[in-house]
mmCIF file of the N, C-alpha and C atoms, coordinates in Angstrom:
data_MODEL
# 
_entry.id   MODEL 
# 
loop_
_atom_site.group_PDB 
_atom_site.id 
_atom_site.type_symbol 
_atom_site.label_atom_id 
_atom_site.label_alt_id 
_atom_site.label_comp_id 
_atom_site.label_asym_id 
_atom_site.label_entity_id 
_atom_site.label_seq_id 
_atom_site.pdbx_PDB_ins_code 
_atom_site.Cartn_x 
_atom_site.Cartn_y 
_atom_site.Cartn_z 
_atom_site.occupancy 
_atom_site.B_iso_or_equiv 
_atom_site.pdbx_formal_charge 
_atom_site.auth_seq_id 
_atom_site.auth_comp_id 
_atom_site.auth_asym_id 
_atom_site.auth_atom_id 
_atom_site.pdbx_PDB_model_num 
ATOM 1   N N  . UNK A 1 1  ? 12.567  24.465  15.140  1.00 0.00 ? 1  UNK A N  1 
ATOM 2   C CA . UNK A 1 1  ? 12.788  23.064  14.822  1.00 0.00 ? 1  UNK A CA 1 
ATOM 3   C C  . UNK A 1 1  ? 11.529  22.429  14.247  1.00 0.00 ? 1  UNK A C  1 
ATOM 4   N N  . UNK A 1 2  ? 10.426  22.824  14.519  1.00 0.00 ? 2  UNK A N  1 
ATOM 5   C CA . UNK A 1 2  ? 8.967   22.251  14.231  1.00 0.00 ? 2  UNK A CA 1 
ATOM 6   C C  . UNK A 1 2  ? 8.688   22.208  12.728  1.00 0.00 ? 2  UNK A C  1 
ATOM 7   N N  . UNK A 1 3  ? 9.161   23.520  12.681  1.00 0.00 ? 3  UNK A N  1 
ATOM 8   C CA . UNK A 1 3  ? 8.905   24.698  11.076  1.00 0.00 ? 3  UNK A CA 1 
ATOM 9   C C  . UNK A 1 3  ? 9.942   23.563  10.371  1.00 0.00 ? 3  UNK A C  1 
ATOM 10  N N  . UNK A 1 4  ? 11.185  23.308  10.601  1.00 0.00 ? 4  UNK A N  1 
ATOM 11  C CA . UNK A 1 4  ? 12.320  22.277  9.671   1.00 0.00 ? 4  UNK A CA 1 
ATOM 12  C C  . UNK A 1 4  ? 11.652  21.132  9.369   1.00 0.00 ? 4  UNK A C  1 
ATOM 13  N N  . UNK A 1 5  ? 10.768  20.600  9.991   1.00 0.00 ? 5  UNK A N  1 
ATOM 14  C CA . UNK A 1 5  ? 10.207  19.312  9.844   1.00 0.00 ? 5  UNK A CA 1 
ATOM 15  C C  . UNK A 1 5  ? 9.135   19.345  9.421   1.00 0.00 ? 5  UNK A C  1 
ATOM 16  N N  . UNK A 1 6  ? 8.058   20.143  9.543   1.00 0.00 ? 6  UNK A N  1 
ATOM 17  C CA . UNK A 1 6  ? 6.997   20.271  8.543   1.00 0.00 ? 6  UNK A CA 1 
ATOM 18  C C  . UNK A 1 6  ? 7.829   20.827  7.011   1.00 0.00 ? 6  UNK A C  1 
ATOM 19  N N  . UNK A 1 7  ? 8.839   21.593  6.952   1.00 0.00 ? 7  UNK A N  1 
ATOM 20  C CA . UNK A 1 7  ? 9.249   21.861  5.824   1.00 0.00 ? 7  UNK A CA 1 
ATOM 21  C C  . UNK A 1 7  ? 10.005  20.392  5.167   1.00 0.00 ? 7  UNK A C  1 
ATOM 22  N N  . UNK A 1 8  ? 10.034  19.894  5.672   1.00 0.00 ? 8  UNK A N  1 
ATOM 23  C CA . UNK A 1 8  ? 10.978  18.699  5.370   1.00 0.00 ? 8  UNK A CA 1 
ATOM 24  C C  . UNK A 1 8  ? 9.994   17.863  4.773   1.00 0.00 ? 8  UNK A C  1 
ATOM 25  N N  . UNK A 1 9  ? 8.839   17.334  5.543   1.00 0.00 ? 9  UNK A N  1 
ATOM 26  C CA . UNK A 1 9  ? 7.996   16.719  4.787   1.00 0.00 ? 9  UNK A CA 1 
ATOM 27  C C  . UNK A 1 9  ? 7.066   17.023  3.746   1.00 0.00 ? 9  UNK A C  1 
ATOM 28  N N  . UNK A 1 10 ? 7.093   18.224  3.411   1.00 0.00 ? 10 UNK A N  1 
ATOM 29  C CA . UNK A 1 10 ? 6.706   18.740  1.998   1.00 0.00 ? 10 UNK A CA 1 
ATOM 30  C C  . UNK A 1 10 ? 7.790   18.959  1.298   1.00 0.00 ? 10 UNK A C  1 
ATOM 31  N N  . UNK A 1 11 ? 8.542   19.000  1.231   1.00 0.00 ? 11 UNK A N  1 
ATOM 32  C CA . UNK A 1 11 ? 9.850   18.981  0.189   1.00 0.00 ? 11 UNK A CA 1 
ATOM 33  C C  . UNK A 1 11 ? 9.045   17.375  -0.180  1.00 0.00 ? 11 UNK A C  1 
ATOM 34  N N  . UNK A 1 12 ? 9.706   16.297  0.868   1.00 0.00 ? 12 UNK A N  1 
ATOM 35  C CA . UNK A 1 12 ? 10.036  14.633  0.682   1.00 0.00 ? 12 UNK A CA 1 
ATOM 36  C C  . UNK A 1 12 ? 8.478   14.743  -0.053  1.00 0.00 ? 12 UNK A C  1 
ATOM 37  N N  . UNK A 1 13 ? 7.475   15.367  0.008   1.00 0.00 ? 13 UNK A N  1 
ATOM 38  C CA . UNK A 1 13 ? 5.989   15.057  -0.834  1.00 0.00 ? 13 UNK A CA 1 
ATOM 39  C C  . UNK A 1 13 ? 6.173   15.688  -2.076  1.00 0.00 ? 13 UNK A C  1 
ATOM 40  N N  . UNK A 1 14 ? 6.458   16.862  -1.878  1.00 0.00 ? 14 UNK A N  1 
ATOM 41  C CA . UNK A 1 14 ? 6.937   17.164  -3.899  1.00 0.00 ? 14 UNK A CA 1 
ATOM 42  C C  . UNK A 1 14 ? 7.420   16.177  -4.443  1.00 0.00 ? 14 UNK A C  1 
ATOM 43  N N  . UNK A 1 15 ? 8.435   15.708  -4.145  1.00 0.00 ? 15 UNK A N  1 
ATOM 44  C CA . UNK A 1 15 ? 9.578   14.721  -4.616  1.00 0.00 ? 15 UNK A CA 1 
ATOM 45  C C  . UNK A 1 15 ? 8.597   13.291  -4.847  1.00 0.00 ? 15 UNK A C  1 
ATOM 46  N N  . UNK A 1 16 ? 8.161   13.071  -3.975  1.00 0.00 ? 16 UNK A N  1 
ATOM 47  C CA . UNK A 1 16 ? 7.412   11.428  -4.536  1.00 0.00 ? 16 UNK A CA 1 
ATOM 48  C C  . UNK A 1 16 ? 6.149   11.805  -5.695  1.00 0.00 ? 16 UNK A C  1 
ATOM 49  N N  . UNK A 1 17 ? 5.525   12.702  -5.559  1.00 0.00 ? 17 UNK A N  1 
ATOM 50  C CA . UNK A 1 17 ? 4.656   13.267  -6.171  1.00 0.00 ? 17 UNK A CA 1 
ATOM 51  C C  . UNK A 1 17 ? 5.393   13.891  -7.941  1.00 0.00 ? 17 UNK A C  1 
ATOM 52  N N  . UNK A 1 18 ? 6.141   14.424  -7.899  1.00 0.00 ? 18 UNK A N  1 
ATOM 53  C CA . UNK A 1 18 ? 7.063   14.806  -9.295  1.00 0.00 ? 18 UNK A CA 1 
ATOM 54  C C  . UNK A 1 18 ? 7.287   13.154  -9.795  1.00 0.00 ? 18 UNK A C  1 
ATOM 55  N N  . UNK A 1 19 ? 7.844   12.337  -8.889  1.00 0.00 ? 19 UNK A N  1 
ATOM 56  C CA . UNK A 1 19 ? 8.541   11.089  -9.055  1.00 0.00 ? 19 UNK A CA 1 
ATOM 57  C C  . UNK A 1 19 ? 7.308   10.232  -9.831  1.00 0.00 ? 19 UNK A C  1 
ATOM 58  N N  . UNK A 1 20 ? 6.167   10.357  -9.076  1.00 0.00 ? 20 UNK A N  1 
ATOM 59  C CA . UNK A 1 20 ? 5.548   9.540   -9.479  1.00 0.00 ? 20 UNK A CA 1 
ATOM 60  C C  . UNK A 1 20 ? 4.513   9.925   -10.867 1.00 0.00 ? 20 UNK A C  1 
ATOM 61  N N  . UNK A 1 21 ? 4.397   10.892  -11.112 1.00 0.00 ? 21 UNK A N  1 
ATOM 62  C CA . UNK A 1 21 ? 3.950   11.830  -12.309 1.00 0.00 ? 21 UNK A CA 1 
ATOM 63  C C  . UNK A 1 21 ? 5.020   11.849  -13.674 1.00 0.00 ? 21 UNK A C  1 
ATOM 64  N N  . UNK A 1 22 ? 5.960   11.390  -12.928 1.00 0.00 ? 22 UNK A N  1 
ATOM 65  C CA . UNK A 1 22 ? 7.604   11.057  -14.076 1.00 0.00 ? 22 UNK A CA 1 
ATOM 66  C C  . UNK A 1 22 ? 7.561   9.793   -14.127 1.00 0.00 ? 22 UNK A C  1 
ATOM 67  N N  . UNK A 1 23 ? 7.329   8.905   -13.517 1.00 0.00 ? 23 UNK A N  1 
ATOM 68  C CA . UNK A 1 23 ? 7.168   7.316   -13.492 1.00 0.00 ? 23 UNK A CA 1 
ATOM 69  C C  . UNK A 1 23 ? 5.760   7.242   -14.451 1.00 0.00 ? 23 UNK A C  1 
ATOM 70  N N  . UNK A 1 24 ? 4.808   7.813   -14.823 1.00 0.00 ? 24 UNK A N  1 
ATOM 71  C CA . UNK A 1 24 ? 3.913   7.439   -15.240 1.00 0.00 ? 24 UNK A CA 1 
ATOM 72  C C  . UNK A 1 24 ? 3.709   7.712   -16.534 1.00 0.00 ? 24 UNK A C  1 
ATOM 73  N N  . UNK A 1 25 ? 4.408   8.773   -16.680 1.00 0.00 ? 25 UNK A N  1 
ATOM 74  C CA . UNK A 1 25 ? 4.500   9.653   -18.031 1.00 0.00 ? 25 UNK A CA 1 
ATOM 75  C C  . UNK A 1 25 ? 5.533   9.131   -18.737 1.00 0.00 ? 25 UNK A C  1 
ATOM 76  N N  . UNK A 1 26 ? 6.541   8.595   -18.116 1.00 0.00 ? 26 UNK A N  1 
ATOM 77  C CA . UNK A 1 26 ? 7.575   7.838   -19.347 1.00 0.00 ? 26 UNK A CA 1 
ATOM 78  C C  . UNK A 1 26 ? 6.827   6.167   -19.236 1.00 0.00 ? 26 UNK A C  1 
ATOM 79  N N  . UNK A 1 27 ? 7.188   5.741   -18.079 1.00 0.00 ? 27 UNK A N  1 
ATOM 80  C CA . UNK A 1 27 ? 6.644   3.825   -18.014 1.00 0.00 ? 27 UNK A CA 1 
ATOM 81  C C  . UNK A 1 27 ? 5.214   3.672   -19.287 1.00 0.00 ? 27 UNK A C  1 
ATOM 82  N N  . UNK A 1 28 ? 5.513   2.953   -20.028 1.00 0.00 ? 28 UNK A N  1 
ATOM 83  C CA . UNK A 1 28 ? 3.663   3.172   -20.937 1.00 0.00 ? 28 UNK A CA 1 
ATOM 84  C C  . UNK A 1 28 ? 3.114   1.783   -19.875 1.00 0.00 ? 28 UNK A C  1 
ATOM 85  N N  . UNK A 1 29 ? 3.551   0.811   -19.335 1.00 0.00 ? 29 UNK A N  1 
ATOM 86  C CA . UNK A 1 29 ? 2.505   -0.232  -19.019 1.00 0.00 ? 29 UNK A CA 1 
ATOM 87  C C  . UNK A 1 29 ? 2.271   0.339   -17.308 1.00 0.00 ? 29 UNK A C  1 
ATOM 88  N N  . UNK A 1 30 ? 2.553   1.283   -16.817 1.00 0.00 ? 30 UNK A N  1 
ATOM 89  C CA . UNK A 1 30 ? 2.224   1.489   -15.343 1.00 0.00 ? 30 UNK A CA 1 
ATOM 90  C C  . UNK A 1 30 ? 0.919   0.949   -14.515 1.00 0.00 ? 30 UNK A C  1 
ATOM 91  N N  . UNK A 1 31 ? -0.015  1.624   -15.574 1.00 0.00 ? 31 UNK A N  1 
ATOM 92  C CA . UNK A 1 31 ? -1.319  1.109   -15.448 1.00 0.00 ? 31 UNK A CA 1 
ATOM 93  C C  . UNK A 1 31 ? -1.905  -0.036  -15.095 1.00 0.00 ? 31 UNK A C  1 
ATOM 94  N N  . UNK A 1 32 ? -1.026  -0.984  -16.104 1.00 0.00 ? 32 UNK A N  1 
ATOM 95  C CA . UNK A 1 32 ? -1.473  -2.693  -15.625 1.00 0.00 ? 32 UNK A CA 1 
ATOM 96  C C  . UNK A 1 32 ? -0.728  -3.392  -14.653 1.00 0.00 ? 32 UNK A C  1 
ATOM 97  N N  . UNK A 1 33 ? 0.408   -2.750  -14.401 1.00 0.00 ? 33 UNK A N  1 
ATOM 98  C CA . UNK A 1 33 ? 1.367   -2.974  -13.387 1.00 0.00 ? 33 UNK A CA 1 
ATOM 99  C C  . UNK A 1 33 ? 0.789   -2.181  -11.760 1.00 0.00 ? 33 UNK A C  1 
ATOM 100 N N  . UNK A 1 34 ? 0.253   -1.234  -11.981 1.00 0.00 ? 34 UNK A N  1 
ATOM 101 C CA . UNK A 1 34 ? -0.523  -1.050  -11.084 1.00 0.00 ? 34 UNK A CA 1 
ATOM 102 C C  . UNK A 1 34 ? -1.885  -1.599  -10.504 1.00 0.00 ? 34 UNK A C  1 
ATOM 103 N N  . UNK A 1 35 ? -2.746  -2.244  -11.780 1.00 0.00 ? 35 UNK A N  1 
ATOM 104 C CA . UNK A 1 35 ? -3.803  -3.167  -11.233 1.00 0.00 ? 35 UNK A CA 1 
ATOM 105 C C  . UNK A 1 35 ? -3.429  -4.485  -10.730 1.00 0.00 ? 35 UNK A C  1 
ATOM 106 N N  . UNK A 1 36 ? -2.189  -4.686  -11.556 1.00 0.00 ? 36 UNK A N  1 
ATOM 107 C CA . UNK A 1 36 ? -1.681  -6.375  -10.993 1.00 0.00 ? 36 UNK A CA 1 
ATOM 108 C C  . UNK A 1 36 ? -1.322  -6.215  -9.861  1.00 0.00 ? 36 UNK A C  1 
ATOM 109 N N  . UNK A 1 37 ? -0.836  -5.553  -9.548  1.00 0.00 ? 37 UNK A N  1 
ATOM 110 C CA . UNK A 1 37 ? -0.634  -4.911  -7.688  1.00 0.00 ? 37 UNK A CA 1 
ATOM 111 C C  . UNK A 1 37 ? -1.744  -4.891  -6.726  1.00 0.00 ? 37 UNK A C  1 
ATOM 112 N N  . UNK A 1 38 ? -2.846  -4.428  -7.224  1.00 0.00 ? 38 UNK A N  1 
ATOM 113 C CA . UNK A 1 38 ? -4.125  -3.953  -6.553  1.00 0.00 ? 38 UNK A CA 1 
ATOM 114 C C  . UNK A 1 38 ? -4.350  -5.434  -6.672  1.00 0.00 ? 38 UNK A C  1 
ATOM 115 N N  . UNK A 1 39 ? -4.582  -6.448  -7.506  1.00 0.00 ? 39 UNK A N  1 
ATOM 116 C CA . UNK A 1 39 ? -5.465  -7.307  -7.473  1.00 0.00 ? 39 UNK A CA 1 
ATOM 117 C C  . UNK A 1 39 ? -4.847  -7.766  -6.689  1.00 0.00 ? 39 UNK A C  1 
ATOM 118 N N  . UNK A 1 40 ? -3.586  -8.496  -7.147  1.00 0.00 ? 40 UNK A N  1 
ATOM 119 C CA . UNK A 1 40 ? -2.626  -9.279  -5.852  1.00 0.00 ? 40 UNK A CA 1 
ATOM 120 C C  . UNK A 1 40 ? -2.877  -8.895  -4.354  1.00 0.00 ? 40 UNK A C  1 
ATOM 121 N N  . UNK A 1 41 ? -2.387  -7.648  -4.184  1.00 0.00 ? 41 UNK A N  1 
ATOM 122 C CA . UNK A 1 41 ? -2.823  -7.877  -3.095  1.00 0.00 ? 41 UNK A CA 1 
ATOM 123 C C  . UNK A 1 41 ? -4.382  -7.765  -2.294  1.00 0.00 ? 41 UNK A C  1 
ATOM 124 N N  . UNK A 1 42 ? -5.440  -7.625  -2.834  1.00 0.00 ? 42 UNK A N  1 
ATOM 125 C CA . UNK A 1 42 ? -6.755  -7.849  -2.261  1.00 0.00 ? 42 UNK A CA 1 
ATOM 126 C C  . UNK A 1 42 ? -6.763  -9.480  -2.476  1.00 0.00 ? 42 UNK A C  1 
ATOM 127 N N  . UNK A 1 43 ? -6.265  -9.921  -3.067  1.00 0.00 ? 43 UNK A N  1 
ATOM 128 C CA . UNK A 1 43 ? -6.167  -11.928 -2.633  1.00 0.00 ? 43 UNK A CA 1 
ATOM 129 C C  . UNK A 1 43 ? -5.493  -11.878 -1.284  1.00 0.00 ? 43 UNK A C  1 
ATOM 130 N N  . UNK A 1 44 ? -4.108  -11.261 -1.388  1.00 0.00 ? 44 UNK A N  1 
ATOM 131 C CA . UNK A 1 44 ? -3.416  -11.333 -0.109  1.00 0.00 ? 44 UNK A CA 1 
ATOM 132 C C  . UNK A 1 44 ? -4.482  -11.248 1.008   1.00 0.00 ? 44 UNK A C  1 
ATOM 133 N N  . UNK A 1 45 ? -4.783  -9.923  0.630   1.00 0.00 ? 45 UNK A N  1 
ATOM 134 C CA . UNK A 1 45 ? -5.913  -9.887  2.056   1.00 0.00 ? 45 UNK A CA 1 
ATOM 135 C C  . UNK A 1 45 ? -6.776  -10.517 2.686   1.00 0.00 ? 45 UNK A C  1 
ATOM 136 N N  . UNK A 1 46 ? -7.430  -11.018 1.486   1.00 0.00 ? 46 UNK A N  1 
ATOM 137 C CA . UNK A 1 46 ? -8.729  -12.148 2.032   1.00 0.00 ? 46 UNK A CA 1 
ATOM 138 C C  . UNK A 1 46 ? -8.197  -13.154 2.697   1.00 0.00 ? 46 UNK A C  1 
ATOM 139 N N  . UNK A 1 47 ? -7.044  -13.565 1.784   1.00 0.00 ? 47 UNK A N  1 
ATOM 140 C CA . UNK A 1 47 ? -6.636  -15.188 2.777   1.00 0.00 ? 47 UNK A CA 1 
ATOM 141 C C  . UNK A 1 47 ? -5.652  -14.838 3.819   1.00 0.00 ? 47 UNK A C  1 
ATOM 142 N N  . UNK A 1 48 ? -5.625  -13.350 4.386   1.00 0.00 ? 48 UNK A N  1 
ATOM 143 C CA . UNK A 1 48 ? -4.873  -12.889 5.716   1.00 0.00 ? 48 UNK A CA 1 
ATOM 144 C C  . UNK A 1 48 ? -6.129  -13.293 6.440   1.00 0.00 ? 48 UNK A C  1 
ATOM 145 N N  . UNK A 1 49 ? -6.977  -12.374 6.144   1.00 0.00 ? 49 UNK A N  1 
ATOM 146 C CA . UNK A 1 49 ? -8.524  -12.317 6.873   1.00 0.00 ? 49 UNK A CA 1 
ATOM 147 C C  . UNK A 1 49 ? -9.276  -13.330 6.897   1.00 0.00 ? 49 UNK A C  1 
ATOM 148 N N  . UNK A 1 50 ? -9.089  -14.396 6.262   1.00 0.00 ? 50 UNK A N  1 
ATOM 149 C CA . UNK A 1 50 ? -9.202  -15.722 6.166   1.00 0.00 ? 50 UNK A CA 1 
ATOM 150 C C  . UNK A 1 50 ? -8.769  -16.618 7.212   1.00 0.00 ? 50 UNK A C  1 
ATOM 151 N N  . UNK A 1 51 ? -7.625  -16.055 7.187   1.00 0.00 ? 51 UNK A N  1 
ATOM 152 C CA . UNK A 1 51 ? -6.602  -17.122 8.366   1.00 0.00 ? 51 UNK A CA 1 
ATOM 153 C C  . UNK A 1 51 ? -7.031  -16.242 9.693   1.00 0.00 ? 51 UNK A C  1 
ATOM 154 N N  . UNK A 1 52 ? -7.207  -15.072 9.587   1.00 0.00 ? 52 UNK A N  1 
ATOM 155 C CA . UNK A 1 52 ? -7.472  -14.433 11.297  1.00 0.00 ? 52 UNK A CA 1 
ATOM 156 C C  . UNK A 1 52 ? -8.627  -15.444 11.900  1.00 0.00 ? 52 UNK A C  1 
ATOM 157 N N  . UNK A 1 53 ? -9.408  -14.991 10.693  1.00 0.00 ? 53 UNK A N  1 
ATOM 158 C CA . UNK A 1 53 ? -11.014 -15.557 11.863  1.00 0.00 ? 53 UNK A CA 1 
ATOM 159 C C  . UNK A 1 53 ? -10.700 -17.103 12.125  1.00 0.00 ? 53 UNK A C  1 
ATOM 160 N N  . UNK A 1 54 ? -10.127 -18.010 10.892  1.00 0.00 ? 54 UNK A N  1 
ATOM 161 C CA . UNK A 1 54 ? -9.895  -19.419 11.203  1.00 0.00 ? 54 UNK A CA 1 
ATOM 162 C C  . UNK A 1 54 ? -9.616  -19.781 12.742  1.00 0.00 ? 54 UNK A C  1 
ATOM 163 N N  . UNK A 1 55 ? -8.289  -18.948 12.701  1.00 0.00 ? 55 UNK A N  1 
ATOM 164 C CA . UNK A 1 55 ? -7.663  -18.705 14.103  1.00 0.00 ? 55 UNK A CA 1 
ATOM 165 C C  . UNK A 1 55 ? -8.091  -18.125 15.310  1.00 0.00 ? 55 UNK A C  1 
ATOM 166 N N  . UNK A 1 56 ? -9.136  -17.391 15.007  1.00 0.00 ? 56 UNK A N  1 
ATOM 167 C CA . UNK A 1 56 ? -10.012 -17.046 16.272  1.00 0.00 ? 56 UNK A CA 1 
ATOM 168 C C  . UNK A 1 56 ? -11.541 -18.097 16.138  1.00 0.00 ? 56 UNK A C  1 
ATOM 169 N N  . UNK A 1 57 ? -11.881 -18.845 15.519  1.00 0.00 ? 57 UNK A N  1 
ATOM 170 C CA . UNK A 1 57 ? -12.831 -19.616 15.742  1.00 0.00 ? 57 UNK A CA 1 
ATOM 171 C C  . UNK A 1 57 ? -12.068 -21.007 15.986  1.00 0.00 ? 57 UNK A C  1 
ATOM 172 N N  . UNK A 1 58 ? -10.689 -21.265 16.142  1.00 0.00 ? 58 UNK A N  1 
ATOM 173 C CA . UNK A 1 58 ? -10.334 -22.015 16.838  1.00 0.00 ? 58 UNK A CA 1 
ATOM 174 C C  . UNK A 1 58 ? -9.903  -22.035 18.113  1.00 0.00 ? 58 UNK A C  1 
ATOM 175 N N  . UNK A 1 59 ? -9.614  -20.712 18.596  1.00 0.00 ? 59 UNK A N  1 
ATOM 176 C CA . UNK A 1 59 ? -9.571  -20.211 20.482  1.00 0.00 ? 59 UNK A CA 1 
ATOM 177 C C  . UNK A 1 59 ? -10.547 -20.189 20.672  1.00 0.00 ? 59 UNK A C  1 
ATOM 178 N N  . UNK A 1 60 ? -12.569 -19.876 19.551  1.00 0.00 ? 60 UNK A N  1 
ATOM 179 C CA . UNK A 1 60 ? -13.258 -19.898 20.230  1.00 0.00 ? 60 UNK A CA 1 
ATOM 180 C C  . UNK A 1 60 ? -13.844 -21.395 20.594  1.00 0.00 ? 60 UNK A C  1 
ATOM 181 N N  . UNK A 1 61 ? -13.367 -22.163 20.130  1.00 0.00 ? 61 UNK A N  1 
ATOM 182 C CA . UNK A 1 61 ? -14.068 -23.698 19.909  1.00 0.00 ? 61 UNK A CA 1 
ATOM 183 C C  . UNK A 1 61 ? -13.065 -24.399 21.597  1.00 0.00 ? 61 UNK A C  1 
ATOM 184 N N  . UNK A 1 62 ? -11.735 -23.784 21.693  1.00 0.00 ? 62 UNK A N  1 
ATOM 185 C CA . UNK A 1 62 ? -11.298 -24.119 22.571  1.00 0.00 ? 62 UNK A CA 1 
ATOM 186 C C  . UNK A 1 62 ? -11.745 -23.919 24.096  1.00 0.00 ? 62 UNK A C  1 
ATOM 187 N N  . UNK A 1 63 ? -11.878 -22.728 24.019  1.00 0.00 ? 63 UNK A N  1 
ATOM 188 C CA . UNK A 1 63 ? -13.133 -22.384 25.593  1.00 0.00 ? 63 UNK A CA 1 
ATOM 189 C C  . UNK A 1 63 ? -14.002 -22.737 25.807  1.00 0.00 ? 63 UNK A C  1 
# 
């Protein structure tokens, strides 16, 4: 049963891996569609990480 499931998840990794080597090779704008992704979300992040500490320097102001 171990052996089915390590085999299973290398099959499902060929497959995203072919997929995504076929997504790149036909799509021509992938590239910028992929940085607009990257950038977006490193904004996301900051103003996640933004709002954490806000929120913990307001429990700390409370004690």
């Amino acid at each position: 049963m171990n052996a089915t499931k390590g085999l299973f998840k290398l099959v499902i990794g060929i497959i995203l891996v072919v997929a995504a080597l076929w997504v790149s090779t036909t799509y021509i704008g992938w590239g910028k569609a992929a940085l607009d992704l990257l950038q977006g979300s490193i904004i996301l992040f900051v103003i996640l990480v933004g709002f954490i500490v806000f929120i913990i320097g307001l429990t700390d102001l409370k004690a």
